[in-house]
C-alpha positions as CSV (number, residue, x, y, z in Angstrom):
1,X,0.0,0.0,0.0
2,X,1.5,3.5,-0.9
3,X,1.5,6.4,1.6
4,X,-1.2,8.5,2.0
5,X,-0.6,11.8,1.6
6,X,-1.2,15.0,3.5
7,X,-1.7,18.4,1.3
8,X,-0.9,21.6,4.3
9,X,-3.5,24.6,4.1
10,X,-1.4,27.2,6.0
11,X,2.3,27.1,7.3
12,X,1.8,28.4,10.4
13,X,3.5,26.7,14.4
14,X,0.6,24.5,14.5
15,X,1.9,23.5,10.8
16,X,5.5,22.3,12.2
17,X,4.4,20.7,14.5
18,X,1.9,18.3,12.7
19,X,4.9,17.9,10.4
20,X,7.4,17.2,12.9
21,X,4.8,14.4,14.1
22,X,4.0,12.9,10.5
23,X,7.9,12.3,10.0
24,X,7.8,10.9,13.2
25,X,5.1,8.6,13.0
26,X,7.0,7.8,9.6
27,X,4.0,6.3,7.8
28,X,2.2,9.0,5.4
29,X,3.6,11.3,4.1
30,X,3.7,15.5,3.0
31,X,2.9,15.5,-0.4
32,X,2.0,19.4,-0.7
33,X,2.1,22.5,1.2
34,X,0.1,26.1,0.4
35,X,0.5,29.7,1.6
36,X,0.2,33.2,1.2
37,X,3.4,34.4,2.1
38,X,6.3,33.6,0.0
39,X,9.0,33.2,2.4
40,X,7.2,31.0,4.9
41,X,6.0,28.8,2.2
42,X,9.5,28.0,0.7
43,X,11.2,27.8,4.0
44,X,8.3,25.2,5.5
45,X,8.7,23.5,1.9
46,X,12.6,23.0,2.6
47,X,12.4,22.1,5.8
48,X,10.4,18.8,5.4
49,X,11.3,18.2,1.9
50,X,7.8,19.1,0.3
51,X,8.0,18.4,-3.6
52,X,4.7,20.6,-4.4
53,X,4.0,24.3,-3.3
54,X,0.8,26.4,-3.4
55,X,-0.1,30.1,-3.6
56,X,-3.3,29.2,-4.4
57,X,-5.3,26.8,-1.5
58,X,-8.2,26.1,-3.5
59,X,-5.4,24.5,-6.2
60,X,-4.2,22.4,-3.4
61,X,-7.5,21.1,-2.7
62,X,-8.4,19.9,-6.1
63,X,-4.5,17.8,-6.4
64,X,-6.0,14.3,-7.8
65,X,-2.8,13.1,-5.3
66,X,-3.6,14.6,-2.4
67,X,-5.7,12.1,0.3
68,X,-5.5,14.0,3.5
69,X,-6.4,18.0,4.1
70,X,-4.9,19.4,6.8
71,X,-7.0,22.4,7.6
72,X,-4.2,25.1,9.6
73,X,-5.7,28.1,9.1
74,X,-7.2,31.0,11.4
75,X,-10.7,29.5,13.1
76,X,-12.6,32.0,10.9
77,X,-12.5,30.4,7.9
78,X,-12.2,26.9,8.8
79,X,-15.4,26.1,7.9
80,X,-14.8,27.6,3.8
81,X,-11.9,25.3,3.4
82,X,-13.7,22.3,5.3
83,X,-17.1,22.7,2.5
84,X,-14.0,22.7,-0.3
85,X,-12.2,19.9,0.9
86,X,-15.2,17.6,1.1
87,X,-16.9,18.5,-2.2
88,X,-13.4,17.4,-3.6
89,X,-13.8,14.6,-1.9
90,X,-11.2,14.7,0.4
91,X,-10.2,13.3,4.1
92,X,-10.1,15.9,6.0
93,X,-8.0,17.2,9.7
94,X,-9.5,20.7,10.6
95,X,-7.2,22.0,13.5
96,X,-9.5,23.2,16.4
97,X,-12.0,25.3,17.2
98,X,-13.9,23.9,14.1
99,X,-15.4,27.4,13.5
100,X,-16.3,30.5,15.1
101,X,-20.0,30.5,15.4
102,X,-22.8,27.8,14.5
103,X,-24.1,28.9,11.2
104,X,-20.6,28.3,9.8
105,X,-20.1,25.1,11.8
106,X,-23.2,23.6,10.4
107,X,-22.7,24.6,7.1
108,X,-19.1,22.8,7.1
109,X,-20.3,19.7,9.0
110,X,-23.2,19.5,6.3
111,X,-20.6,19.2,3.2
112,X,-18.8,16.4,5.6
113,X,-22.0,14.6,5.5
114,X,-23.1,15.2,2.5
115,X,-19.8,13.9,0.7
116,X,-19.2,11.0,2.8
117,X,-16.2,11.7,3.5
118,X,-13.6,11.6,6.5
119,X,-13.6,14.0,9.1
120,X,-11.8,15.3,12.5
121,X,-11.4,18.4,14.5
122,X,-7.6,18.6,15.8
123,X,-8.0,18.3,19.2
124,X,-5.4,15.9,19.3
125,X,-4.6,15.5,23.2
126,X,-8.0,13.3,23.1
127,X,-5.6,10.9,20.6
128,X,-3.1,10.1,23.5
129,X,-3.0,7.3,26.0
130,X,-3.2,10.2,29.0
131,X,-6.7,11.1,27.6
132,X,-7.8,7.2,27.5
133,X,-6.8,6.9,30.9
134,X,-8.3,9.8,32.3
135,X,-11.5,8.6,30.4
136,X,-11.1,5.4,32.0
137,X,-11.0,6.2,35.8
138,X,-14.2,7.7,35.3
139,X,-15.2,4.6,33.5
140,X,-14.5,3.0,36.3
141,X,-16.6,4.5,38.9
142,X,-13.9,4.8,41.3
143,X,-14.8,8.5,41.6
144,X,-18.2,7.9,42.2
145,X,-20.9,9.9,40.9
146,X,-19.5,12.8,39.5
147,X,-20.5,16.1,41.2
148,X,-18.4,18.8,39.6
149,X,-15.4,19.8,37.1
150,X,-13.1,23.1,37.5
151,X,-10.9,23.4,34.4
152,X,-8.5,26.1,33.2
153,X,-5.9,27.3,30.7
154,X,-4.0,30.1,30.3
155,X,-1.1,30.8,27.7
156,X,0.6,33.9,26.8
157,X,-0.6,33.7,23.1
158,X,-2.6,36.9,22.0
159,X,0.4,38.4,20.2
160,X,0.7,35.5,17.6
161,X,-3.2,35.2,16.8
162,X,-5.1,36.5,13.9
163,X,-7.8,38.6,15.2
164,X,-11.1,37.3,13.5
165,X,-10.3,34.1,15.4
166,X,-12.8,35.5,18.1
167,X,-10.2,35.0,21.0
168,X,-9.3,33.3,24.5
169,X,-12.2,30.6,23.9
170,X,-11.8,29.6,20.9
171,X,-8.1,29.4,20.9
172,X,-7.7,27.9,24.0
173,X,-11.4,27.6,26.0
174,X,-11.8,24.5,23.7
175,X,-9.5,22.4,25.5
176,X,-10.7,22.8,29.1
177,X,-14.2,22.7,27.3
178,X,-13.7,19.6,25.0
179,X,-12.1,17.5,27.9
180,X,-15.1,18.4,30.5
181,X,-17.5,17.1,27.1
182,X,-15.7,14.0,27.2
183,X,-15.8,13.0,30.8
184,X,-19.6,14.3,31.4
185,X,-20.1,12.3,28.3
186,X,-18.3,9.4,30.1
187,X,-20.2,9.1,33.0
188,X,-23.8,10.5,31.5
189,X,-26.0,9.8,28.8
190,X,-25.2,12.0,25.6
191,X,-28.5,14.2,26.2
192,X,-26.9,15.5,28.9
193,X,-26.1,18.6,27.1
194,X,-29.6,19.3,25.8
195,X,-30.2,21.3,28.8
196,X,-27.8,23.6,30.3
197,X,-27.2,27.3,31.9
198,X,-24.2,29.5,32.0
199,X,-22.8,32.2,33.4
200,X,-19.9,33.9,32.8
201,X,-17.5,37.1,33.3
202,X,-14.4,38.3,31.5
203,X,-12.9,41.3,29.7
204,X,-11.5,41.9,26.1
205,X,-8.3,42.9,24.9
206,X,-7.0,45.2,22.4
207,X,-8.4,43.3,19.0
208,X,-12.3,43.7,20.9
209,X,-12.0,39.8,21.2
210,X,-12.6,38.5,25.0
211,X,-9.6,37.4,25.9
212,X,-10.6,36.2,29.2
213,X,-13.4,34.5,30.5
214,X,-14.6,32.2,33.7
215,X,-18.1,30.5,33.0
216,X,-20.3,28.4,35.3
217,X,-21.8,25.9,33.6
218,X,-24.8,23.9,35.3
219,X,-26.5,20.6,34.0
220,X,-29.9,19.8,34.6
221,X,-28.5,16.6,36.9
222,X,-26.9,19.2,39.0
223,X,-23.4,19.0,38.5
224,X,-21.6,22.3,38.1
225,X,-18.4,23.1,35.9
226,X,-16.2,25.8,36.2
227,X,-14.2,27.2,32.9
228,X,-11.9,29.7,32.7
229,X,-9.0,30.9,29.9
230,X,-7.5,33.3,29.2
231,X,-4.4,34.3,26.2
232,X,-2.7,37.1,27.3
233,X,-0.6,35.9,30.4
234,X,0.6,32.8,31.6
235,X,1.2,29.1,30.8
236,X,-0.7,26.9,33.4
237,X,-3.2,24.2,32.9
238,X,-5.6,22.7,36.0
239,X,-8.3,20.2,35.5
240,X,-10.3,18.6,38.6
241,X,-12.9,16.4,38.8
242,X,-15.0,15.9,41.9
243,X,-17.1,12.7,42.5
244,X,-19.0,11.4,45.5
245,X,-16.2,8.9,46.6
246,X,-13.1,10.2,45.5
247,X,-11.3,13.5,43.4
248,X,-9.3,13.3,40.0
249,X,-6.4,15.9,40.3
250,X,-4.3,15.8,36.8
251,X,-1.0,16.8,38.0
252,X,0.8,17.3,34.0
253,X,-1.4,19.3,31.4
254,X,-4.0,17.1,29.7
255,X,-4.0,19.3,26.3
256,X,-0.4,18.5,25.6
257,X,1.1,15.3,26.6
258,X,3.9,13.9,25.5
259,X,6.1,10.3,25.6
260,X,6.8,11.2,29.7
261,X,5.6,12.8,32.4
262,X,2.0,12.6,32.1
263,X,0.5,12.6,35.4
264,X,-3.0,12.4,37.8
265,X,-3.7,11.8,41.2
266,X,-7.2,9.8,42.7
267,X,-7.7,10.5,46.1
268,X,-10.1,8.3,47.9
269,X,-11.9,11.3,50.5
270,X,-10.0,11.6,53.9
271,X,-7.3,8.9,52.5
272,X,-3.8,8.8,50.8
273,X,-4.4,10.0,47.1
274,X,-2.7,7.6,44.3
275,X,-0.4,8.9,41.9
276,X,-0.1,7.5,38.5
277,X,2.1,8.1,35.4
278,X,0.9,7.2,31.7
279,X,3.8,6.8,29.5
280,X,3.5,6.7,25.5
281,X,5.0,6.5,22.4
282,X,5.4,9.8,21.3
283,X,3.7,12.9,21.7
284,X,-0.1,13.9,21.0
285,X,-0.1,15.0,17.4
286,X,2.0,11.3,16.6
287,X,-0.4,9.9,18.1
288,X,-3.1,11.9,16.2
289,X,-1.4,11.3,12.9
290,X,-1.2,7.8,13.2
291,X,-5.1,7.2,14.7
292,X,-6.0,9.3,11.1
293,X,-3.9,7.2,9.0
294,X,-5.2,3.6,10.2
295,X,-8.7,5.1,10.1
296,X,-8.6,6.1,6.7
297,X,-6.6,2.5,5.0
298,X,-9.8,0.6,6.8
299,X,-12.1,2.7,5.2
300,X,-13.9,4.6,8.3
301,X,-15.1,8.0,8.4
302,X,-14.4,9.2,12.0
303,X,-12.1,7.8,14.6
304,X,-12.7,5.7,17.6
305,X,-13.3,8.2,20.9
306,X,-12.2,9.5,23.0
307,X,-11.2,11.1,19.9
308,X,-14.2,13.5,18.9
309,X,-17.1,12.5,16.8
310,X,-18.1,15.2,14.3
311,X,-21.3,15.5,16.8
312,X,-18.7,15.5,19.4
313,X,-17.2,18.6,17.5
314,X,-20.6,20.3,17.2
315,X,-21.4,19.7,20.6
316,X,-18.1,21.5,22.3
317,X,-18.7,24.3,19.6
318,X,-22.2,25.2,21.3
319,X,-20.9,25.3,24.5
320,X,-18.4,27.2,23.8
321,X,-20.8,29.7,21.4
322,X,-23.2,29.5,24.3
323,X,-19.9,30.9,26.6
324,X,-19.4,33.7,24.1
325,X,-23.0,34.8,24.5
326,X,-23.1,34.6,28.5
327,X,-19.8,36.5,28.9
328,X,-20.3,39.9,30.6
329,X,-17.4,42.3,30.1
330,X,-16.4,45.0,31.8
């Protein structure tokens, strides 16, 4: 069987470091790359030996030998290149947040559907064995009945965004966000986020975007989640869970493990907590690459969770549209 191969929309960080982790995974490989800017373009082209160089993204798109579109461009117009890629047919990697609103992210998840074709949001921490075995503790029920979720990440990234990317929550709020969707998920029935209320408070930065934000999120089963993010200061990620028996502490941040050091702690109420240690192959995006590519060669259109579903991806979208909406600022 001959490599699949990737065709690059954008050649931005995000862009390396996908391609550091398909030479690492070692099995597909980068068949095309496009961009706007010249220098860029040829320097990302050198750098990872890329044959076939774009100005033009639509051009990309239609390559007869192109299998895989990698989607790296600012959230705003995700959802343009996701409708092109799928009316050519194509399989398709859109790097998170899918979109900035839900018109747009039902319009792009309509042109998945309606070509048949393969489909995944980046959020490639969910990829990695620390995601599985968070997943898996509250699987387990050795938490108990889970009662609440605090979750927050900050990163000093506001300088290096594009603007119409709508901010903090969409360029970070979706990780705290997407792994609180997968653990209520986990230990409820899907409805569970047919019915919710929010609250939230925050302030905007210089582009107008918000650029922080803490929301209260509360299901109708009660349990209560706390978000916050924020993209001007900082690099620190927290993520607790709460349950009737027991508390999930994840010691290492979730949204980017790697090989080593991946850590939580369960602690029984009133008793010694237990520390564990995942280790893995590699880091998220290898392991994100490598999920895609054995998708694709046997033929299925989304991968296995907890990697997200395309409702998965819609889902996390509302909440965080529904954030957007409940945020006062000052």
């Amino acid at each position: 069987m001959s490599k699949l191969n990737w065709g690059f929309l954008g050649t931005s960080f995000i862009s390396l470091t996908m391609a550091d982790a398909i030479q690492a995974e070692g099995s597909t490989r980068i068949h095309s790359v496009a961009g706007r800017s010249e220098v860029p373009l040829k320097v990302f082209a050198e750098k990872y030996d890329v044959e076939h160089t774009f100005d033009d993204f639509n051009e990309l798109i239609e390559d007869e030998a192109v299998d895989i579109i990698y989607i790296a461009l600012p959230n705003h117009i995700h959802h343009e290149y996701v409708i092109k890629a799928a009316n050519a047919g194509k399989a398709i990697l859109c790097e998170k947040s899918l979109s900035i609103d839900m018109e747009k992210t039902d319009q792009a998840l309509k042109a998945v559907a309606e070509n048949g074709v393969f489909f995944v949001e980046g959020l490639m921490y969910l990829n990695h064995p620390f995601a599985a075995a968070i997943r898996d503790v509250v699987a387990s029920g050795e938490l108990g009945e889970i009662q609440s979720i605090t979750a927050q990440y900050c990163a000093s990234i506001a300088r290096f965004v594009n603007p119409h990317s709508k901010g903090a929550l969409y360029n970070l709020g979706c990780y705290p966000t997407s792994l609180m969707h997968l653990l209520l998920q986990t230990a409820f029935p899907t409805h569970i986020f047919e019915n919710y209320n929010i609250s939230a408070m925050g302030r905007r930065g210089a582009d107008g975007n918000i650029c922080e934000s803490a929301a209260t999120l509360r299901l109708n089963n009660g349990v209560v989640c706390q978000l916050h993010t924020a993209e001007d200061y900082g690099l620190h990620a927290g993520f607790t869970v709460l349950g009737s028996k027991a508390s999930l502490v994840l010691n290492s941040n979730p949204w980017l493990p790697e090989a080593e050091g991946n850590i939580f702690t369960v602690t029984p109420y009133e008793k010694p907590g237990d520390t564990r240690t995942i280790t893995a192959d590699g880091n998220a995006f290898v392991y994100q690459v490598r999920a895609i590519r054995e998708a694709i060669e046997a033929g299925k259109k989304v991968l296995e969770s907890p990697a997200p579903s395309v409702e998965d991806s819609r889902q996390i979208m509302q909440i965080l549209t529904d954030w957007e909406a409940a945020t006062v600022t000052a």
